[in-house]
C-alpha positions, 0 to 999 in steps of 0.5 A: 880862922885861916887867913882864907877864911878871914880875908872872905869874911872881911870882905862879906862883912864890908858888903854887909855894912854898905861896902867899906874899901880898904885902900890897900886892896884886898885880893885872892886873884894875884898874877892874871889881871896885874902887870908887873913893871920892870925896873931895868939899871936899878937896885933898890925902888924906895917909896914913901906913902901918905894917907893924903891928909898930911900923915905919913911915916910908911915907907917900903924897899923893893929890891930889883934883879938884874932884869929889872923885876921886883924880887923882894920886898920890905915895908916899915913904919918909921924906922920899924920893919913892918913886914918882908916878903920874897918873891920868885917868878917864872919866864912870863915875869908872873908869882910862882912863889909868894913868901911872907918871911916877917910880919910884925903882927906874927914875927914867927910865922912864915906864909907861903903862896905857891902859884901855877899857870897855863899860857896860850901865847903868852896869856894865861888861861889858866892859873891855880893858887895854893893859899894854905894847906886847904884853901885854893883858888882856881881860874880859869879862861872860858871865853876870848873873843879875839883877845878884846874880849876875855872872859874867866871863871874864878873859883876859889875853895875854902875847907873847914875843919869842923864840918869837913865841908870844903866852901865854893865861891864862884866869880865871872869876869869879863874883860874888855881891851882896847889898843892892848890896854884893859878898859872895862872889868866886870866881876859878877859876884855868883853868891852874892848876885851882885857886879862890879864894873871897873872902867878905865881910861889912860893917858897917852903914855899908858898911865892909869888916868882914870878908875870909875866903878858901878855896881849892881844893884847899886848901894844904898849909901856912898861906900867908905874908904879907909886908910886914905882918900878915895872914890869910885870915881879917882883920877890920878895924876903924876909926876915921872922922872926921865926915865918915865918912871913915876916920882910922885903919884896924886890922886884927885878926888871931887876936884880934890888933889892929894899926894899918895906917894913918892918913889926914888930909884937907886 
């Protein structure tokens, strides 16, 4: 299998077995539903992660450009590299280039993600991501109600050699913004008939506050996050330097507060 291949089985799989979710997220979709923070006067962010139980030892390196955008990036464990990546982006601050130069796993392998898009005052209606030789996503703006209401298709094509058949899976997602900050995410699912609905509420200075997820049809059994403490329903808290830039990020879970990470800017 190709890393296309493996990420949907994984993905199918944990639906299968009652939804078990990785904290560290799985995603084909990239640039259009993230924003990219810029780091202006600062070299290097350094982070260092926790699984909110006491175990640490993760600890990345993002290097940052003269406008403050993040352009590479390394991640280790203890004192062992673990992965590095370079990262080239376009005027809009959006991956046009993903570079995956080292990982541990496959120290030989170079994986490289290579992204277009289409802009309509600076919103992307479009966007084509090329994972592999074969597998591809396509996505695509096909509703905007006044720009508090989006709506995009997503196509993403999978190629198998065997059977010389090239797969489609096909996901609609209707956005809702309030005050120019995305407030509800619904994704319905076309092959597995099933929606998520992400809804989210910020603090005052724009921060992620609050993430609660519903699901249709619901899930038999609550799901099951790995690699850390997690629910659909996260609150997160945080502690911010002078700059507003996070130091320390919480998570709060069933009244529950745990430390996630903690960030230093050079």
């Amino acid at each position: 299998m190709n890393q296309f291949d493996n990420m949907r089985k994984l993905i199918l799989d944990f639906v299968k077995i009652g939804l078990i979710i990785l904290m560290t997220p799985i995603s084909i979709r990239a640039q259009l539903f993230e924003t990219n923070e810029l780091y202006p006067n600062i070299n290097v962010k350094k982070g260092k992660y926790f699984n909110g139980s006491g175990g640490g030892g993760y600890w990345s390196l993002e290097y940052v450009d003269s406008i403050g955008r993040i352009i590479s990036k390394e991640s280790y464990r203890k004192k062992k590299l673990m992965s590095r990546q370079k990262i080239v982006l376009d005027d809009n601050n959006n991956t046009i280039y993903d570079i995956h130069t080292f990982d541990f796993n496959n120290p030989d392998r170079v994986d490289t993600f290579r992204y277009e898009y289409k802009y309509s005052n600076n919103r992307i209606i479009y966007q084509f991501s090329q994972l592999s030789e074969n597998d591809s996503t396509v996505i695509k703006l096909i509703e905007n109600q006044g720009d508090t209401l989006l709506k995009y298709q997503e196509q993403a094509f999978h190629y198998r050699p065997k059977t010389k058949m090239t797969d489609i899976y096909e996901t609609v997602y209707t956005l809702k913004y309030q005050n120019g900050q995305l407030i509800r995410e619904e994704a319905f699912d076309k092959e597995q008939n099933s929606t998520e609905i992400k809804n989210y509420e910020y603090y005052d200075n724009g921060r992620l506050k609050r993430r609660r997820i519903e699901r249709i049809p619901k899930l038999k059994d609550e799901p099951v996050y790995l690699g850390g403490p997690g629910s659909d329903n996260e609150l997160y808290k945080y502690k911010l330097d002078s700059e507003g830039r996070i130091k320390t990020l919480y998570r709060i879970i069933n009244g529950k507060k745990y430390k996630i990470a903690v960030y230093s800017y050079k």
